[in-house]
MARLUMBA-941147 format. One record per residue: x, y, z of N, C-alpha, C in turn; residue number from 0; residue in one letter. Coordinates in Angstrom, 1 decimal, decimal comma. Example, Ala and Ser with C-alpha at 12.3 -4.5 7.8 and 13.67 -1.06 7.14 Angstrom:
2
<n_px = 13,2&n_py = -5,7&n_pz = 7,8&ca_px = 12,3&ca_py = -4,5&ca_pz = 7,8&c_px = 13,2&c_py = -3,3&c_pz = 7,8&k = 0&r = A>
<n_px = 12,8&n_py = -2,2&n_pz = 7,1&ca_px = 13,7&ca_py = -1,1&ca_pz = 7,1&c_px = 12,9&c_py = 0,0&c_pz = 7,9&k = 1&r = S>
This chain:
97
<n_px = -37,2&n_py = 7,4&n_pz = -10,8&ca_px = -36,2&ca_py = 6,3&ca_pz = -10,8&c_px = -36,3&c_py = 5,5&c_pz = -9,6&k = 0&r = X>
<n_px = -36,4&n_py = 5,9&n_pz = -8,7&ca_px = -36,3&ca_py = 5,7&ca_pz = -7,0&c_px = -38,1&c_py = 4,8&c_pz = -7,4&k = 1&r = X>
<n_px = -38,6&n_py = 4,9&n_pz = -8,0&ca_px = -40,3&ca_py = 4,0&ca_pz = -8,3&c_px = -39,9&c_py = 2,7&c_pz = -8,5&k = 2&r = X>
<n_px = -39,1&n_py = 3,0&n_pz = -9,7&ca_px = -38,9&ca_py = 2,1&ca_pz = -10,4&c_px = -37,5&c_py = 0,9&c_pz = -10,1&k = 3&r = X>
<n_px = -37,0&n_py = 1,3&n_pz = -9,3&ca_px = -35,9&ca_py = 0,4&ca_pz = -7,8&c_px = -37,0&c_py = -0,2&c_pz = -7,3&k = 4&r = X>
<n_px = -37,9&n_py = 0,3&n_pz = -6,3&ca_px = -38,6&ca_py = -0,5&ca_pz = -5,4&c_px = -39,5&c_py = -1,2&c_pz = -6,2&k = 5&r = X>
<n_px = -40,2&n_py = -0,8&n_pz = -7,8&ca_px = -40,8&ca_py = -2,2&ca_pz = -8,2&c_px = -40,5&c_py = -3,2&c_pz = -9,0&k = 6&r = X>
<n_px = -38,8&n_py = -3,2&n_pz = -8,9&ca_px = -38,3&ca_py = -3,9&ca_pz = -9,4&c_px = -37,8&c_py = -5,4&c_pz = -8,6&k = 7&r = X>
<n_px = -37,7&n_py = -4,6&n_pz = -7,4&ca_px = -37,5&ca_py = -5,6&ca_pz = -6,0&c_px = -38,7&c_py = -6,1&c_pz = -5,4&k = 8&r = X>
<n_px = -39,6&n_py = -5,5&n_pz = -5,6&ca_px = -40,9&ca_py = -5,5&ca_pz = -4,9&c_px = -41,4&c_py = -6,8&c_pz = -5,8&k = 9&r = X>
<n_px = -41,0&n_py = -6,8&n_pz = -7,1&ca_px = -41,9&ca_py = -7,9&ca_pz = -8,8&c_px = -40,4&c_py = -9,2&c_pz = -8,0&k = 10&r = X>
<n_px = -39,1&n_py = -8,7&n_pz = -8,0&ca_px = -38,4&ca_py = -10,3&ca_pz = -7,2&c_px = -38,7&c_py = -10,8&c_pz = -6,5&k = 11&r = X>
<n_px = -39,0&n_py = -10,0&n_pz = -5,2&ca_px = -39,7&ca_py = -10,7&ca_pz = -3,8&c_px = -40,5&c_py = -11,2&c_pz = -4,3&k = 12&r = X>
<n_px = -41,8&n_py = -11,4&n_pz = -5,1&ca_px = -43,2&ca_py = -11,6&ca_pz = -5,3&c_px = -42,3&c_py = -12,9&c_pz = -5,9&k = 13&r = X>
<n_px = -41,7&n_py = -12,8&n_pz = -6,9&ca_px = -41,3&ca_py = -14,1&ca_pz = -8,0&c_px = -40,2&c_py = -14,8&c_pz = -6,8&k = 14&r = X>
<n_px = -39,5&n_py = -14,3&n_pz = -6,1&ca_px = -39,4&ca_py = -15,6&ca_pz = -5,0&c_px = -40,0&c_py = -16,4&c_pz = -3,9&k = 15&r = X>
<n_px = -41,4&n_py = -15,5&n_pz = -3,3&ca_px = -41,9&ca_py = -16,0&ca_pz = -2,8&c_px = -43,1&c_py = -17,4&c_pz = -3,5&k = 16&r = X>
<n_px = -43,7&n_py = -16,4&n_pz = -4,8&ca_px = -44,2&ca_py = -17,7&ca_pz = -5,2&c_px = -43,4&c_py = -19,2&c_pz = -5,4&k = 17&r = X>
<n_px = -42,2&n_py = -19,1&n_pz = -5,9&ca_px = -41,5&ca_py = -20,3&ca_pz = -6,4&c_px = -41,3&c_py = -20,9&c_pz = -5,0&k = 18&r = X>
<n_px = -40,8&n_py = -20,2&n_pz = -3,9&ca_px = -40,9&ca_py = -20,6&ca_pz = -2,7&c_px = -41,9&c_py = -21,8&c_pz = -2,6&k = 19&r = X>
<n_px = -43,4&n_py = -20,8&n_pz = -2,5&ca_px = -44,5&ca_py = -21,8&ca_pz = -1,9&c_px = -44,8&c_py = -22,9&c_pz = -2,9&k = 20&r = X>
<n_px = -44,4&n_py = -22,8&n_pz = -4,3&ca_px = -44,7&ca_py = -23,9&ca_pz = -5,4&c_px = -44,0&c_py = -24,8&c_pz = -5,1&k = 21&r = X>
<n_px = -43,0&n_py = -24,6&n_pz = -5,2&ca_px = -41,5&ca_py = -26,1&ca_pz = -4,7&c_px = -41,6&c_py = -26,5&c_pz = -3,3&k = 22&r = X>
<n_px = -42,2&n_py = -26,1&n_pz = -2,2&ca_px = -41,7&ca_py = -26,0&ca_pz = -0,9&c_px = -41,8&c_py = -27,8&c_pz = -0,6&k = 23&r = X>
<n_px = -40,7&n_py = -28,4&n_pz = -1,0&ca_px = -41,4&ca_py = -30,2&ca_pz = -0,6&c_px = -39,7&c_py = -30,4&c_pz = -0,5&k = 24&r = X>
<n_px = -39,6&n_py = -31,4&n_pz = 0,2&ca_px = -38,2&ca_py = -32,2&ca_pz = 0,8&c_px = -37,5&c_py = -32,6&c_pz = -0,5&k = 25&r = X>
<n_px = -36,1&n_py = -32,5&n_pz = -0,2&ca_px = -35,4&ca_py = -33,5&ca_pz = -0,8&c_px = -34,1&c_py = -33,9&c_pz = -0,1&k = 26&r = X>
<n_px = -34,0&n_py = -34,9&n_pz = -0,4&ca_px = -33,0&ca_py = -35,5&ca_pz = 0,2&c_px = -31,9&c_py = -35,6&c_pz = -0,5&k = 27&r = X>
<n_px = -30,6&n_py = -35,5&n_pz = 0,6&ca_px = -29,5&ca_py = -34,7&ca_pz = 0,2&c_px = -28,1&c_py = -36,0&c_pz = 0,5&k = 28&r = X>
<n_px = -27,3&n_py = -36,9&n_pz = -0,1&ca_px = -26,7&ca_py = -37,5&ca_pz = 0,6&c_px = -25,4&c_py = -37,2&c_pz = 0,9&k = 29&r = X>
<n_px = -25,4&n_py = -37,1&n_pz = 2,0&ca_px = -23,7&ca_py = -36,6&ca_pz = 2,6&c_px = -22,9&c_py = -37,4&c_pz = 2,6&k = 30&r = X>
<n_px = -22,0&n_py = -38,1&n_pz = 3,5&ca_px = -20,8&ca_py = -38,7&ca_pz = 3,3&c_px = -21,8&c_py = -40,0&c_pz = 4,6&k = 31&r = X>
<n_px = -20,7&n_py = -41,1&n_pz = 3,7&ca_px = -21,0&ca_py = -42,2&ca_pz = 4,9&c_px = -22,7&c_py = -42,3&c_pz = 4,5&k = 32&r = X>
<n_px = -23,5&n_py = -43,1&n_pz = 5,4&ca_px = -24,7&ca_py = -43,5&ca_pz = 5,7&c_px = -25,6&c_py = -42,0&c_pz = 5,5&k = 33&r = X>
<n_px = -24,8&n_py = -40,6&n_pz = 5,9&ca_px = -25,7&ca_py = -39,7&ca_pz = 6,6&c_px = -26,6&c_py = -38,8&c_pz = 5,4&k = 34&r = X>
<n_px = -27,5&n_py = -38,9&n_pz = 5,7&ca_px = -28,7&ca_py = -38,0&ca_pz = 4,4&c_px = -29,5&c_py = -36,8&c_pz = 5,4&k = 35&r = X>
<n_px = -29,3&n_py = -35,8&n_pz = 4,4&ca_px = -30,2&ca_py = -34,8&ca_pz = 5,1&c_px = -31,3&c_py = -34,4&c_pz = 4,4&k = 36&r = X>
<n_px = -32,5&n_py = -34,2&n_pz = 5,0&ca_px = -33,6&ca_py = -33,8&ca_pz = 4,3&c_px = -33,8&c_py = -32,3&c_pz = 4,3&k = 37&r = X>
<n_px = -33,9&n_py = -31,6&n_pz = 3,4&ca_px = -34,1&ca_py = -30,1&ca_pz = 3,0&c_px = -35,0&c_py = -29,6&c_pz = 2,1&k = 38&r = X>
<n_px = -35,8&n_py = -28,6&n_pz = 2,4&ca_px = -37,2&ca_py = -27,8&ca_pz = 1,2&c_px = -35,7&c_py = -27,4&c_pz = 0,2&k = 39&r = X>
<n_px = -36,5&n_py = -27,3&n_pz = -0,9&ca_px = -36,0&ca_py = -27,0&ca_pz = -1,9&c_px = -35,5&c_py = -25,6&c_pz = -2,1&k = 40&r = X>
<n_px = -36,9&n_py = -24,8&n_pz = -1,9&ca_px = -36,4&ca_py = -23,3&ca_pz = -1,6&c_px = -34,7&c_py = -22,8&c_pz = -0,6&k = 41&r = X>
<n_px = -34,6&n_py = -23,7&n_pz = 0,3&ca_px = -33,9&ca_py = -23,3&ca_pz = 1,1&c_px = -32,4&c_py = -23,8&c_pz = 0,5&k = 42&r = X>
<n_px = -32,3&n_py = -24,9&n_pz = -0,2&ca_px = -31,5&ca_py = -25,6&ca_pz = -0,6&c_px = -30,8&c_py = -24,6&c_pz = -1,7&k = 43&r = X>
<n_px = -31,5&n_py = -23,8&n_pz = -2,3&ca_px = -31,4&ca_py = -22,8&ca_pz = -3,5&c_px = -30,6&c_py = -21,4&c_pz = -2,4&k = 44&r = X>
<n_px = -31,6&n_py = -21,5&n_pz = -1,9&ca_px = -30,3&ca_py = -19,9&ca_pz = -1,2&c_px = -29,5&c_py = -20,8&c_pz = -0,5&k = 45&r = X>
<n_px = -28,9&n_py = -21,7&n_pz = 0,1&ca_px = -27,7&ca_py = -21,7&ca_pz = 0,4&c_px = -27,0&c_py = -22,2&c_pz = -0,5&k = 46&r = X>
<n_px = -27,0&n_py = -22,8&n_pz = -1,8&ca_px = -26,4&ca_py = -22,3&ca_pz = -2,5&c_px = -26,0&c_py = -21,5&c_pz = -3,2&k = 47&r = X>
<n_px = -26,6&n_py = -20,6&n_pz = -3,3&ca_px = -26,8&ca_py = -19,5&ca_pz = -4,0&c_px = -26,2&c_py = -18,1&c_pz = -3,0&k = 48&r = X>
<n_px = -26,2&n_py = -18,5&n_pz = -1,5&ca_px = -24,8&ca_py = -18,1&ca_pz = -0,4&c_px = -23,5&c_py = -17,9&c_pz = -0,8&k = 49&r = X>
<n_px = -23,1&n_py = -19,9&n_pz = -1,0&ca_px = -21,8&ca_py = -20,5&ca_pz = -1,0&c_px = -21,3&c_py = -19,9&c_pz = -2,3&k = 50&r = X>
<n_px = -21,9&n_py = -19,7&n_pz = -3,4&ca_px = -21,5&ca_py = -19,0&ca_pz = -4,6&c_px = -21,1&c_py = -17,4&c_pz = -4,7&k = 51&r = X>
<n_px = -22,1&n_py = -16,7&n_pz = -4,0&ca_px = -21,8&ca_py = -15,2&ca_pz = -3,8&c_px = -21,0&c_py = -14,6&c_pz = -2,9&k = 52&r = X>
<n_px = -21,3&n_py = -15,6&n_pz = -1,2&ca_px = -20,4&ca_py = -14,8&ca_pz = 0,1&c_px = -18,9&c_py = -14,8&c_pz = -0,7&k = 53&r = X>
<n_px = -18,5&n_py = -15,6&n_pz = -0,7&ca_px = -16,6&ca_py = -15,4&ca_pz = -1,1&c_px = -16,3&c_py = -14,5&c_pz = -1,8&k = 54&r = X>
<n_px = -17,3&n_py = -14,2&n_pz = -3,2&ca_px = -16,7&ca_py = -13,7&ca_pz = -4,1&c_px = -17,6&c_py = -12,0&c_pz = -3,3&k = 55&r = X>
<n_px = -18,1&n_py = -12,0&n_pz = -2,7&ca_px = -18,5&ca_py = -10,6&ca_pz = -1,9&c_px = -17,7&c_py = -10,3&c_pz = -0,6&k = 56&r = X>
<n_px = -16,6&n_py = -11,3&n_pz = 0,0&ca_px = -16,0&ca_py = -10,9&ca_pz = 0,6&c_px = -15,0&c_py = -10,6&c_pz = 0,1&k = 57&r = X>
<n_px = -14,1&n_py = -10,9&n_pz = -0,9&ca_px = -13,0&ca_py = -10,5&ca_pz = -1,9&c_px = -13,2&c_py = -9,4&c_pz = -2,2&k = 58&r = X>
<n_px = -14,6&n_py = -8,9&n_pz = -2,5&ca_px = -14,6&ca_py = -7,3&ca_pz = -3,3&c_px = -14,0&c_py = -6,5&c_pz = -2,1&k = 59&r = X>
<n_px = -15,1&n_py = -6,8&n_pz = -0,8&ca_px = -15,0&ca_py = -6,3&ca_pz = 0,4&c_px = -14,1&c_py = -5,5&c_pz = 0,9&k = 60&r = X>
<n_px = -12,8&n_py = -6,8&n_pz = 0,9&ca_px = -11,7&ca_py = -6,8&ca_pz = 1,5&c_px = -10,6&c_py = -6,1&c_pz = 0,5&k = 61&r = X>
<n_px = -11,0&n_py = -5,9&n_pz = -1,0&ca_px = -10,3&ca_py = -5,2&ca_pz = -1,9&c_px = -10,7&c_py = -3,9&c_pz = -1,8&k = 62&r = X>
<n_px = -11,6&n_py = -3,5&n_pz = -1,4&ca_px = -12,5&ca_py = -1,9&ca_pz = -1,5&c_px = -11,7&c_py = -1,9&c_pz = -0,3&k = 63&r = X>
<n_px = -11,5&n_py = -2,4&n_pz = 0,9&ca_px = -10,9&ca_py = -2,1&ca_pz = 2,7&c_px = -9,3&c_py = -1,4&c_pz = 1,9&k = 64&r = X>
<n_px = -8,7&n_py = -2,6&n_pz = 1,6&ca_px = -7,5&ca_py = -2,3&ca_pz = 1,1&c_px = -7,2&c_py = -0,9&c_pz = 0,3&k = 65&r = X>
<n_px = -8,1&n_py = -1,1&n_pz = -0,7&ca_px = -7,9&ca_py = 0,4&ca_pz = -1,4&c_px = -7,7&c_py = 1,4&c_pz = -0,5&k = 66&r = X>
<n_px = -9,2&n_py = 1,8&n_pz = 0,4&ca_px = -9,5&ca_py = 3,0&ca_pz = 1,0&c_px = -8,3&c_py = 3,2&c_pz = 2,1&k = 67&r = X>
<n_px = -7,7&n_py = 2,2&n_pz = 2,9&ca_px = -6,5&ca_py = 2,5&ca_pz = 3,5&c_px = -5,6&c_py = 2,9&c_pz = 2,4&k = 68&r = X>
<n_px = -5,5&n_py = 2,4&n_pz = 1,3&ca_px = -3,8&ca_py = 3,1&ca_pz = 0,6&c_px = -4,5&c_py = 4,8&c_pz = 0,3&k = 69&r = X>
<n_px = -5,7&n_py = 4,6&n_pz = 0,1&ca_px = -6,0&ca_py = 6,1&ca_pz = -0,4&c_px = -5,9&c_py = 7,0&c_pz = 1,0&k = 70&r = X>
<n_px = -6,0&n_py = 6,5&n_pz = 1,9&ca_px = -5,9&ca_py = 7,1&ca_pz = 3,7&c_px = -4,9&c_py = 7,6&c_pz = 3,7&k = 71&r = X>
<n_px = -3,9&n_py = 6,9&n_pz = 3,6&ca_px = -2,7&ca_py = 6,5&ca_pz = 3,6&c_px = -2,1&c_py = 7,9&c_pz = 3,1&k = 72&r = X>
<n_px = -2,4&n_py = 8,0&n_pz = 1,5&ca_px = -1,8&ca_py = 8,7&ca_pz = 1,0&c_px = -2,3&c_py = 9,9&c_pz = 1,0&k = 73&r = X>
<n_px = -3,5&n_py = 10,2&n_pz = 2,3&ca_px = -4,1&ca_py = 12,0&ca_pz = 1,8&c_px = -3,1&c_py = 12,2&c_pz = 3,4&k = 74&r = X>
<n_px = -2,9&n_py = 10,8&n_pz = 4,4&ca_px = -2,2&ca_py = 11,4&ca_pz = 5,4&c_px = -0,9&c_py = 12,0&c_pz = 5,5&k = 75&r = X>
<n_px = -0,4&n_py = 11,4&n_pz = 4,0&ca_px = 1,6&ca_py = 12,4&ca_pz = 3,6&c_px = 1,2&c_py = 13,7&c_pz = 4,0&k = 76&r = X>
<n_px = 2,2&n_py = 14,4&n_pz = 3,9&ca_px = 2,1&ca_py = 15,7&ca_pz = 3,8&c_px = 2,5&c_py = 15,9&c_pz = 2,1&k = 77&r = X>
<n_px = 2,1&n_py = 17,0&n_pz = 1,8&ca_px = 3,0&ca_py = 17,2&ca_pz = 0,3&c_px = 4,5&c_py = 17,3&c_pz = 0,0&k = 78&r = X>
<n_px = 4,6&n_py = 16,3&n_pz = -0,6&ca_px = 6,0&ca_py = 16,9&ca_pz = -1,0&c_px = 6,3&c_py = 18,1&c_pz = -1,6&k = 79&r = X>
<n_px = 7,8&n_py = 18,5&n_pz = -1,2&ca_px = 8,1&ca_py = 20,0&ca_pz = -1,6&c_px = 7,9&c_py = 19,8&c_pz = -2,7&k = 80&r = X>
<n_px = 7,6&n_py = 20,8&n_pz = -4,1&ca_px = 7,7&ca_py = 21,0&ca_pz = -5,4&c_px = 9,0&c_py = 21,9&c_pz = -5,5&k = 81&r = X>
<n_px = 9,9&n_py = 20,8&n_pz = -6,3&ca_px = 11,4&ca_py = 21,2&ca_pz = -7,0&c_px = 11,4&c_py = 22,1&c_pz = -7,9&k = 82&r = X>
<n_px = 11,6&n_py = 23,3&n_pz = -7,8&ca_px = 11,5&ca_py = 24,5&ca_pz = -9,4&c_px = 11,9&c_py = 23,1&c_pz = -10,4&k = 83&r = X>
<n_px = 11,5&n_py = 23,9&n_pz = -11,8&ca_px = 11,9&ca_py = 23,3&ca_pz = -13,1&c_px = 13,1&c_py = 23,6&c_pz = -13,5&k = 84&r = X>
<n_px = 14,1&n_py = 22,5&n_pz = -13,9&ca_px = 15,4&ca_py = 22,9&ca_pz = -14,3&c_px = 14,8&c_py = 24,1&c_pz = -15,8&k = 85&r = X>
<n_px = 15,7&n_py = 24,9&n_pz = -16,0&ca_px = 15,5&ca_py = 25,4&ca_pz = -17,1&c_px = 16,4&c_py = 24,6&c_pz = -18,2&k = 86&r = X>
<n_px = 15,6&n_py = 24,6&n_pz = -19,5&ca_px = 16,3&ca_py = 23,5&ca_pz = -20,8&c_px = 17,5&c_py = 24,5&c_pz = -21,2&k = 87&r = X>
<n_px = 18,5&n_py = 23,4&n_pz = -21,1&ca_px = 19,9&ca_py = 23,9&ca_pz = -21,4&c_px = 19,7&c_py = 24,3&c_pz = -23,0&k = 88&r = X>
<n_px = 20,3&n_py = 25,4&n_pz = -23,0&ca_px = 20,3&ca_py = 25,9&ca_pz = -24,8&c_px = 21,2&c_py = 25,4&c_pz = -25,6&k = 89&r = X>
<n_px = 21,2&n_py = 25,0&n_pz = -26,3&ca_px = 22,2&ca_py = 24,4&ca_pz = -27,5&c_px = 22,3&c_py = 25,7&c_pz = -28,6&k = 90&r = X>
<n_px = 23,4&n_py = 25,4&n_pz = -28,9&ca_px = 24,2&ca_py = 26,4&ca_pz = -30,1&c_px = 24,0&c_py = 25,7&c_pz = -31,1&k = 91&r = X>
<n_px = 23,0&n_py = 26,0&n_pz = -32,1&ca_px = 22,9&ca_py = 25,2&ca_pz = -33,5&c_px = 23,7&c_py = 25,8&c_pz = -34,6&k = 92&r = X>
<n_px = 23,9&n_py = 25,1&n_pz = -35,3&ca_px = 24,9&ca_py = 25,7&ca_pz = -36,4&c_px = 24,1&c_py = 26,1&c_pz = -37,5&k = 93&r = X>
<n_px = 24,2&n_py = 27,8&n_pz = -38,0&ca_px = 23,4&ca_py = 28,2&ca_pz = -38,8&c_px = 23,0&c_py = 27,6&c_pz = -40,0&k = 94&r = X>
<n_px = 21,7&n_py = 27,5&n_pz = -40,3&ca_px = 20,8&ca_py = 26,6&ca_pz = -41,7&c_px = 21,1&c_py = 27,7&c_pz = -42,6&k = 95&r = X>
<n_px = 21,4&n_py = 27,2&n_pz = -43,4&ca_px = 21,6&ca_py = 27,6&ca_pz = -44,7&c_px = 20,4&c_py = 27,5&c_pz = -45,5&k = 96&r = X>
């Protein structure tokens, strides 16, 4: 299984580097006002491809943080005592006929 992980990343890297070197040419980007920025295309793709994943990878982040303190949290209680069980009150049924 552990083969077949690394050539599955190994066959991504390969298919991002080529598209890399096929696209690698400027484009121009226009910002606000007058100002334009010129950027390879490759690059233009991972940062957005950043701006789409970081937030939603810091939210998991910070929700896994969260959890593992309440779970901290709750192995640092001590136990609470255990209350015997009341015993069920008996009822006097009136004989079935």
């Amino acid at each position: 299984m552990q083969f077949l992980k690394t050539l599955f990343w190994v066959l991504l890297a390969v298919f991002i580097a080529l598209f890399a070197s096929r696209n690698w040419f400027d484009v121009t980007i226009n910002l606000w006002g007058n100002l334009q920025a010129d950027i390879k295309v490759p690059v233009l793709l991972a940062l957005m491809f950043l701006i789409g994943w970081l937030p939603t990878f810091l939210l998991y982040r910070a929700r896994v943080w969260a959890l593992q303190r309440r779970i901290e949290a709750k192995d640092a209680q001590p136990p609470a005592a255990a209350e015997p069980a009341a015993a069920p009150a008996e009822h006097e049924h009136a004989p079935v006929i």
